[in-house]
MITI-860925 format. One line per 4 residues: number of its first residue (from 1); their letters; for each residue x, y, z of C-alpha. Coordinates in steps of 0.02 Angstrom, whole numbers, plus 50000, padded with zeros to 5 digits. Example, Ala and Ser with C-alpha at 12.3 -4.5 7.8 and 13.67 -1.06 7.14 Angstrom:
1) as) 50615/49775/50390  50684/49947/50357 $
This chain:
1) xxxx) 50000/50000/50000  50086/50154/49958  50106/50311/50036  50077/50212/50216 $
5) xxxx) 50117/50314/50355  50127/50265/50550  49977/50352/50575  49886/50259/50441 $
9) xxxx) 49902/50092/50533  49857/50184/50703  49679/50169/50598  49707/50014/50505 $
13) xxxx) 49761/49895/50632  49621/49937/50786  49488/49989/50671  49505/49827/50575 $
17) xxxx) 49504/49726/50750  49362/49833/50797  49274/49792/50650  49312/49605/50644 $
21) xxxx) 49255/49605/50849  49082/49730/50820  49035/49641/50655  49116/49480/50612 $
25) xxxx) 49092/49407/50756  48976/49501/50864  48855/49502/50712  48882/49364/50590 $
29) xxxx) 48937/49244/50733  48774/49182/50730  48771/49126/50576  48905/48954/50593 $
33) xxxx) 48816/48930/50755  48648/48941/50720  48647/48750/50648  48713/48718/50818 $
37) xxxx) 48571/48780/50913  48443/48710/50795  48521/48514/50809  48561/48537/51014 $
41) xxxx) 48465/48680/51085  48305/48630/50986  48303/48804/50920  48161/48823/50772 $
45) xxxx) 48226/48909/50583  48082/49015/50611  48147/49069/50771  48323/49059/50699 $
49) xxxx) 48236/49180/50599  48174/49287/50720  48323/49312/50805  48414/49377/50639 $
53) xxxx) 48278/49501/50640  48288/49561/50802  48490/49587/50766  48449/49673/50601 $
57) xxxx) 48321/49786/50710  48478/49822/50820  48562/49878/50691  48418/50016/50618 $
61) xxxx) 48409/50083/50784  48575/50113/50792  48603/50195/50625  48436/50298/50677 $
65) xxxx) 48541/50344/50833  48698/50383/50717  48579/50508/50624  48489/50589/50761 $
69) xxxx) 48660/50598/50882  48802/50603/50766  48911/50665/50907  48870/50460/50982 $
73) xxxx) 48985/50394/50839  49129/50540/50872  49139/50470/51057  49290/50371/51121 $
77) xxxx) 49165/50339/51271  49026/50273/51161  49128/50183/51023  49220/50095/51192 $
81) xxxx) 49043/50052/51257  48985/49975/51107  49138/49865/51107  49086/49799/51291 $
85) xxxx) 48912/49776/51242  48958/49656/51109  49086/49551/51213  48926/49551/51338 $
89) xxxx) 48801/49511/51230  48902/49349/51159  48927/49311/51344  48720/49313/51370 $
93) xxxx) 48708/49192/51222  48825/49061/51286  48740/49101/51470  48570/49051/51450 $
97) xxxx) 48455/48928/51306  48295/49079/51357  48225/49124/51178  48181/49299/51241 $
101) xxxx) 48351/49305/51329  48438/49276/51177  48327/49403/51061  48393/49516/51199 $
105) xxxx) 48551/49498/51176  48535/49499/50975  48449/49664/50989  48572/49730/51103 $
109) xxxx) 48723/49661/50993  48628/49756/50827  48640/49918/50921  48814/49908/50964 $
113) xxxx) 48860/49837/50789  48798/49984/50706  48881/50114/50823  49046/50030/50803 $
117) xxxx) 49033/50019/50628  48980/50216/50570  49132/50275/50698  49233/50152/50614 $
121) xxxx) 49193/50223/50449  49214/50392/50487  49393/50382/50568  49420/50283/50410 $
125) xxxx) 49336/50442/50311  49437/50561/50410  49601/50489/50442  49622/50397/50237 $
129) xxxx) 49568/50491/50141  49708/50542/50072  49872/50449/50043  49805/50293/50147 $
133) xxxx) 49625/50301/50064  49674/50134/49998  49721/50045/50175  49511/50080/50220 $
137) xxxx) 49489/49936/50130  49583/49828/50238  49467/49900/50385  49324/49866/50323 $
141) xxxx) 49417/49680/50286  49430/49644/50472  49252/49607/50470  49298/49473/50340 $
145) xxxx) 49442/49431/50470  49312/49398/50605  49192/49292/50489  49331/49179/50479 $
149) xxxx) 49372/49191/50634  49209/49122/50714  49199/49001/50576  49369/48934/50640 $
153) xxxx) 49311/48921/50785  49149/48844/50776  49239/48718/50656  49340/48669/50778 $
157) xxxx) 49218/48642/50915  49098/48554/50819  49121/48392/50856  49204/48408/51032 $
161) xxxx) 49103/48557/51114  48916/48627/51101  48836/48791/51034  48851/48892/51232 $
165) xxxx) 49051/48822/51203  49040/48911/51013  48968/49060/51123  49105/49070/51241 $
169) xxxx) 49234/49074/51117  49181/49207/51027  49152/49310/51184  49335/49254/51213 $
173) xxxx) 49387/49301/51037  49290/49463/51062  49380/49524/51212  49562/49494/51131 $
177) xxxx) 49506/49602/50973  49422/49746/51077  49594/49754/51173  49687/49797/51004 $
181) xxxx) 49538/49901/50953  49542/50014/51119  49654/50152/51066  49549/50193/50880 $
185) xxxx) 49577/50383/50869  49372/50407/50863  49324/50597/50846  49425/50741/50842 $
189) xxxx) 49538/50703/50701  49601/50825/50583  49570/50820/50392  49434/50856/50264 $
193) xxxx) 49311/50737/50323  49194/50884/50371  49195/50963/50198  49057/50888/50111 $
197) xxxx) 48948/50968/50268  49006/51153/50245  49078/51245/50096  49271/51273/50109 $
201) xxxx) 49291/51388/50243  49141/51458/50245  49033/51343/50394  48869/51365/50271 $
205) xxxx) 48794/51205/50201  48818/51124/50039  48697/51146/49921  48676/50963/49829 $
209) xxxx) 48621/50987/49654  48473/50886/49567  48585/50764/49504  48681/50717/49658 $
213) xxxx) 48527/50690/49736  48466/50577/49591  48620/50468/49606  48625/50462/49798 $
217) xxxx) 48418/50414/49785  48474/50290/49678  48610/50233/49783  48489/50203/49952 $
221) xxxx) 48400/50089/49834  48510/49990/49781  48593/49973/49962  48435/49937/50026 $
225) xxxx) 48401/49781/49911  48569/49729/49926  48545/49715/50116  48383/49622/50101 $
229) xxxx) 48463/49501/49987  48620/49473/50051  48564/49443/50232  48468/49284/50162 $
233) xxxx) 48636/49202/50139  48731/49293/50285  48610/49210/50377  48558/49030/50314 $
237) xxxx) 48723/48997/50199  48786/48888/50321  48614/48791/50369  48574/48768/50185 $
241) xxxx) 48732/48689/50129  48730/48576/50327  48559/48517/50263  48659/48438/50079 $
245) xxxx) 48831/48419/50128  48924/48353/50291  48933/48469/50430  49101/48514/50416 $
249) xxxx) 49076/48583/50249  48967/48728/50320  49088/48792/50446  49205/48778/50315 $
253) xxxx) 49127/48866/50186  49083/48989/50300  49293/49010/50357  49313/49034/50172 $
257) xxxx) 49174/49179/50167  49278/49276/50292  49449/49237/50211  49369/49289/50024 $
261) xxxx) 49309/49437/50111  49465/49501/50187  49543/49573/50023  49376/49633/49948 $
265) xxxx) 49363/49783/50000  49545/49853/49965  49524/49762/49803  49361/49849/49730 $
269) xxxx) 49437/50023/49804  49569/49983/49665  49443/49956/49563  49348/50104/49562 $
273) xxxx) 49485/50196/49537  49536/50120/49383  49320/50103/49323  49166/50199/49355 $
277) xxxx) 49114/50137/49527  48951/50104/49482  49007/50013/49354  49105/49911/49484 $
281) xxxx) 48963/49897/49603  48830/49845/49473  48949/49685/49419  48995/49635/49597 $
285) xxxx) 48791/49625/49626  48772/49515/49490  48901/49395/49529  48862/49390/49733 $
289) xxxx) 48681/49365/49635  48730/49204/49561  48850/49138/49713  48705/49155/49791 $
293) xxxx) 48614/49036/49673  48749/48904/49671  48695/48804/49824  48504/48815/49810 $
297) xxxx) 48543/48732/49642  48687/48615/49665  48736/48520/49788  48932/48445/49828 $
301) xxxx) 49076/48527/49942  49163/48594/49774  49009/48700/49744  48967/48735/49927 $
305) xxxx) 49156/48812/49948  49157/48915/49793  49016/48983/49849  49081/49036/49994 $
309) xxxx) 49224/49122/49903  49073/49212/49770  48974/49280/49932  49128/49320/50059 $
313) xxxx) 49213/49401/49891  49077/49533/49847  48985/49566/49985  49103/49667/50085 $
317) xxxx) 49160/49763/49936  48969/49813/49895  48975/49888/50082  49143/49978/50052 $
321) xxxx) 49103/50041/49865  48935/50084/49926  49010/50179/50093  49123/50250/49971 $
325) xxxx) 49030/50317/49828  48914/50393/49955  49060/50501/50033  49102/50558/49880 $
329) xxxx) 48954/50623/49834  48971/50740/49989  48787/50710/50086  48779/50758/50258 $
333) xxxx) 48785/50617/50330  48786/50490/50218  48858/50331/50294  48739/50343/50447 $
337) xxxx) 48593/50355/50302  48642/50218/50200  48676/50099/50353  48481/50145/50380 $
341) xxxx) 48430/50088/50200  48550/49937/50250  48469/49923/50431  48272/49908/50336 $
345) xxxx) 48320/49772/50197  48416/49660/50319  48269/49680/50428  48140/49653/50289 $
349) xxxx) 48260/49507/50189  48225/49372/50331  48037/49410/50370  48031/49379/50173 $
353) xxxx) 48115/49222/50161  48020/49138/50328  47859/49071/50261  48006/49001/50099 $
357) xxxx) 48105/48887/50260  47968/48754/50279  48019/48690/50109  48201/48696/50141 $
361) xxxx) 48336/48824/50116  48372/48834/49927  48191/48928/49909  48249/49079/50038 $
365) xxxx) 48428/49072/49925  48346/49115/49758  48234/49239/49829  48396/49325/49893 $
369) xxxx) 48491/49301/49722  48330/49386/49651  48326/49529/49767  48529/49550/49736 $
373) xxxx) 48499/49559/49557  48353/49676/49577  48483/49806/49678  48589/49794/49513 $
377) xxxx) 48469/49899/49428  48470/50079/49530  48653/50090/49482  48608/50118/49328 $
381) xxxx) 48571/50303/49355  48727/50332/49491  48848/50478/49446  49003/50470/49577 $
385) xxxx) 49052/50622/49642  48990/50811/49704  48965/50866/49524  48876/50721/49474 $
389) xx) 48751/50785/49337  48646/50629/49322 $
């Protein structure tokens, strides 16, 4: 990475742990595990279901928060909260087999997820966006880092622990990445980061032309599908391929979601500055579109591990391209909005794909390889940058 500086990896290195600790484990823990409570702790897919939800509603409120409070995601105080809360919150999941309790906990863990993440972001915003603009990617890969992470770890419990023992390790796992993450310089960092809110020098607003708007509309959209189509595999990926493949194949396709992911983001920020970003976006939809199709239509360990590498290789890089392209079109606020739009389809992708479970997993899969391809289309009519024209 050129152009690195020490105080690029005083951003890299703890927001990457922080983002591997809030997300990829705190969040998509549950998804290697769930199997794990359904086969010992009796738990239902519709309530496997449910509890995704509840996360995902976590999450909105916590972008909402972002919004409403921007001055939340600028605290050391908060952003060191939210890193407690989710060590706690996989602590209450390994503590107790209470439905309620754990819906609890899920909400909780949504909340914090979502805080971590938008501070995350902006220190990223702030502190790269010039010579290290290419190490963000590699922050927003620790969340990739932390899929794999729990996958490793739930792989290699399987067979001689239980789901609370998946639980505990996490929390474990959790607590060694918030240590690293403690010292993120969150808020009151120097650089332009503030620009897009005020004209150059002058503390008035920017004025955000028709255009801009247009694209950014468009934008929401798009992020919005993409989160209610995505989350359909985030959540059941594992599950579906358990239910056609031995178990160890879904923890291990899962490990190799997290590993495919680690790169993606720095990779498509290379990208799109080589191709429109749109342009960049719109094909990484498609293909996460058909990963996503690859299991509800085949069957075999070959198929169930390259889709692991399709889905963990686009859907990080949708976030980061999507986080990105929003910033550069200079709305207030823009990565606490589009976390929102992200917040409602995650919320809405698994209360559409509940009444598909009774018949098995591969149903729920196409209707998220549908919705993915759907979210293709708004980028159609995306203009990157300030003086997009549209």
């Amino acid at each position: 990475m050129p152009h690195s500086t020490p105080g690029v990896w005083t951003v890299v290195v703890p927001g990457a742990a922080a983002m591997a600790l809030a997300m990829g484990v705190g969040r998509f823990g549950f998804t290697p595990i769930l199997p794990l409570m359904q086969d010992q702790a009796g738990l239902a897919p519709e309530q496997g279901a449910q509890l995704a939800t509840v996360n995902y509603l976590g999450y909105l409120l916590g972008a909402v928060l972002a919004l409403v409070r921007p001055a939340v995601t600028s605290s050391v105080l908060a952003f060191r909260i939210g890193l407690v809360v989710q060590i706690a919150t996989l602590v209450a999941m390994a503590a107790t087999a209470s439905v309620p309790a754990w819906a609890l906990a899920r909400l909780s863990s949504g909340v914090a997820s979502a805080v971590v993440f938008i501070a995350v972001a902006g220190v990223v915003a702030v502190r790269l966006s010039h010579g290290g603009a290419r190490s963000g990617g590699w922050v927003y890969g620790g969340i990739g880092g932390g899929i794999a992470l729990s996958g490793v770890l739930v792989l290699a419990l399987e067979r001689a622990g239980t789901w609370s023992t998946a639980w505990w390790a996490c929390a474990v796992a959790a607590a060694a990445l918030a240590a690293v993450a403690w010292a993120l310089p969150v808020g009151g960092a120097p650089g332009p980061v503030r620009a897009p809110a005020s004209r150059a020098g002058s503390g008035s607003p920017v004025r955000i032309g028709p255009g801009v708007r247009r694209s950014f509309v468009a934008l929401v959209i798009s992020y919005l599908l993409e989160g209610a189509g995505y989350i359909i595999a985030g959540t059941f990926l594992v599950a579906a391929i358990r239910a056609t493949s031995p178990g160890w194949i879904g923890s291990s396709a899962w490990v190799v979601v997290g590993l495919a992911a680690l790169p993606s983001s720095a990779l498509y920020s290379r990208l799109a500055s080589s191709f429109p970003p749109a342009t960049v976006l719109r094909t990484a939809l498609l293909v996460q579109a058909v990963g996503m199709l690859l299991p509800a239509v085949f069957s075999g360990s070959g198929v169930a591990l390259f889709a692991g590498v399709v889905f963990g290789g686009t859907f990080l890089g949708i976030v980061s391209l999507g986080m990105g392209t929003g910033a550069r079109m200079g709305v207030p606020r823009s990565a606490a909005i589009l976390t929102i739009a992200f917040s409602i389809g995650q919320i809405l992708g698994p209360l559409a794909a509940a009444p598909l479970l009774g018949g098995g997993y591969a149903p729920a899969l196409v209707l998220g390889a549908v919705i993915v391809t759907l979210a293709a289309a708004p980028t159609l009519l995306i203009r990157s940058g300030r003086n997009a024209t549209g």
